[in-house]
N, C-alpha and C positions, 0 to 999 in steps of 0.2 A: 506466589504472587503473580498475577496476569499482567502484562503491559496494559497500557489504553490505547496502543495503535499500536500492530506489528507490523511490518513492509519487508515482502519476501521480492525481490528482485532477482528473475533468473533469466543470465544471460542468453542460455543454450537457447531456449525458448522464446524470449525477446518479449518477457510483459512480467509484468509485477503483480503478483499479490496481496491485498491490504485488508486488516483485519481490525473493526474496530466494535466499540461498546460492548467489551465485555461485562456476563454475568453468570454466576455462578457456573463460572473456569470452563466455559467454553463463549467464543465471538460470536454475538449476533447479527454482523454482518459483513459481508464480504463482499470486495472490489475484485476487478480485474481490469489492468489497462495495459495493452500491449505497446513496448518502447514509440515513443513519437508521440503520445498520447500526454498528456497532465494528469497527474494524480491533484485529489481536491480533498483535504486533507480540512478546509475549510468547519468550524463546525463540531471538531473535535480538540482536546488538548493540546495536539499541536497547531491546531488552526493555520494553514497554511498551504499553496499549492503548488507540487511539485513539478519539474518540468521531467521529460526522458528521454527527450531526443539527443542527450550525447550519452544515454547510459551503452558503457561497454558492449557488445556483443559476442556471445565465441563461439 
């Protein structure tokens, strides 16, 4: 089973990866937003837009 949005958030590096509209088990599209940025999440099943200006850093 594929999710319909995966969001990889990696502190070390400081930006998120987001993965959405899969089809036949691989994502046909990909984001990248580095921390401070909004993910736009808009559009898809969770339709919605993220902030990331307090996500962690290490």
């Amino acid at each position: 089973m594929t999710v319909p949005v995966y969001l990889i958030a990696d502190p070390y590096q400081g930006r998120c990866r987001v993965y959405t509209d899969p089809k036949d088990g691989e994502y046909v599209r990909a984001l990248e937003v580095r921390f401070g940025g909004d993910i736009d999440l808009t559009g898809t099943t969770v339709d919605l837009t993220r902030k990331t200006h307090d996500f962690p850093r290490g």
